[in-house]
DRENKOL-293044 format. One record per residue (C-alpha): residue number from 0; residue in three letters; y negated, z negated, x negated. Coordinates in steps of 0.001 Angstrom, whole numbers. Example, Ala and Ser with C-alpha at 12.3 -4.5 7.8 and 13.67 -1.06 7.14 Angstrom:
// residues 2
<gudo 0,"ALA",<4500,-7800,-12300>> <gudo 1,"SER",<1060,-7140,-13670>> 
END
This chain:
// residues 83
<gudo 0,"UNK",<16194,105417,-11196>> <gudo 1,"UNK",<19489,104800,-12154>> <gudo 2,"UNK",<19666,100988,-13458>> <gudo 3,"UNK",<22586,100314,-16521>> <gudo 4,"UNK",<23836,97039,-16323>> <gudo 5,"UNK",<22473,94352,-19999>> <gudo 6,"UNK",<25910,95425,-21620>> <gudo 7,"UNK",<26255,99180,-20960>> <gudo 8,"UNK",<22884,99587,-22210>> <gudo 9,"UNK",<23828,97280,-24984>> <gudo 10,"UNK",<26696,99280,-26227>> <gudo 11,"UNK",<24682,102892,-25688>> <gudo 12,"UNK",<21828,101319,-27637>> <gudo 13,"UNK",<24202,99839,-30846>> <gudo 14,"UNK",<26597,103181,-30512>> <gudo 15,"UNK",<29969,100710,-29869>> <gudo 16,"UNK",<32559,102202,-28522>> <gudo 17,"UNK",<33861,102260,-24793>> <gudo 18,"UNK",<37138,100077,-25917>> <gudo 19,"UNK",<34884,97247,-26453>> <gudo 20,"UNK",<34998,94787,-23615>> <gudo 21,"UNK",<32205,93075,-22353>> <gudo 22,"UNK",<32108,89049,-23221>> <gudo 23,"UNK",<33095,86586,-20941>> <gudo 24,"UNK",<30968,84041,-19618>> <gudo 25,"UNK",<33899,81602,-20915>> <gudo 26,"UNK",<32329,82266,-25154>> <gudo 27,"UNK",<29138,81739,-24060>> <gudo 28,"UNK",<30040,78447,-22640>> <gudo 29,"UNK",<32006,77420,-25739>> <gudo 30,"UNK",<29337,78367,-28059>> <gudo 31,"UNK",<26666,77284,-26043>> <gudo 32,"UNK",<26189,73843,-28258>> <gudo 33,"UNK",<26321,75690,-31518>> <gudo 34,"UNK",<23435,77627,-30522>> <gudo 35,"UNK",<20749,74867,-29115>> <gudo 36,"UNK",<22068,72866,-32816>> <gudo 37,"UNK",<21182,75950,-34492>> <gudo 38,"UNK",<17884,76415,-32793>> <gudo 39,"UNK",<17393,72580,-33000>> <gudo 40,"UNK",<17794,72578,-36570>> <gudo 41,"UNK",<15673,76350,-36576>> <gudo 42,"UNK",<12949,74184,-35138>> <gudo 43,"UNK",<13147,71306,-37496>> <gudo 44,"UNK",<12913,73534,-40748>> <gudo 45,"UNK",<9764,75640,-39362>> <gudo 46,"UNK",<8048,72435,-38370>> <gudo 47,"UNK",<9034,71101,-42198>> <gudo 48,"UNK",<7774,74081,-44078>> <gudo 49,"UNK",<4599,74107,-41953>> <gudo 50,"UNK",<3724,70438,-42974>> <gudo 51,"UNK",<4597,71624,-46607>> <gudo 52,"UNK",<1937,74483,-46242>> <gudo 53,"UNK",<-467,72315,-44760>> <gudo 54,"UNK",<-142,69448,-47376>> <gudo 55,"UNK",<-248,71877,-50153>> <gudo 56,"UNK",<-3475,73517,-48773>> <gudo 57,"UNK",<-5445,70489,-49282>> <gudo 58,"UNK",<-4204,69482,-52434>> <gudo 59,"UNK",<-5754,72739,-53498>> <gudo 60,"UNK",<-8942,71929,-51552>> <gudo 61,"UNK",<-8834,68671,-53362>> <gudo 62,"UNK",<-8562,70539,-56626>> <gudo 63,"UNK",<-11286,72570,-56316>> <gudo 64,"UNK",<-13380,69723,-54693>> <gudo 65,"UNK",<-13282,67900,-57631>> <gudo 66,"UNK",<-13517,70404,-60160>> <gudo 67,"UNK",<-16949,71477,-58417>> <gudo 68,"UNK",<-18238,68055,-58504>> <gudo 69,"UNK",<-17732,67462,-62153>> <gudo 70,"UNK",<-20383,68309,-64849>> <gudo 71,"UNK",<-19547,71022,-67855>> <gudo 72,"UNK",<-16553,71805,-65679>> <gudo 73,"UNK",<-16506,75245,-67733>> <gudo 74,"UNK",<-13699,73900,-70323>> <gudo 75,"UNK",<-11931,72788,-67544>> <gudo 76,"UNK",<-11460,76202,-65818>> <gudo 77,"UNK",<-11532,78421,-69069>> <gudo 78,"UNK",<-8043,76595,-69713>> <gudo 79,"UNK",<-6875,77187,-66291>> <gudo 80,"UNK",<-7258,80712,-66559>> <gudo 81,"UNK",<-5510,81089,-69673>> <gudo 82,"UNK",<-2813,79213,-69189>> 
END
């Protein structure tokens, strides 16, 4: 089996033609702090919308906790539903 090396079969696979030359390690290098920021900050913003999610969850639990617990609660969610 005849093995292609990462950027041969990277240029087949994305059609580029053969002028294109194959990165140096030297860019990689350079933009190697831009990318861990990037997937630092990546990171951050998942973990932030996850804690959102969660907190917003059980305010609705909350919600319907105490709607269930209070009596003649039919007012309550007759006005919900048409508003």
């Amino acid at each position: 089996m005849d093995r292609k090396p990462h950027w041969q079969l990277y240029k087949e696979l994305e059609c580029l033609p053969q002028s294109i030359p194959e990165p140096t390690a030297e860019a990689a290098v350079l933009t190697f702090p831009l990318r861990e920021a990037w997937k630092v900050l990546m990171n951050v913003l998942a973990q932030e919308l996850v804690y959102e999610q969660q907190i917003e969850f059980l305010e609705r639990c909350l919600d319907h906790e105490l709607e269930e617990n209070q009596p003649n609660n039919f007012w309550g969610k007759f006005l919900k539903l048409i508003d």
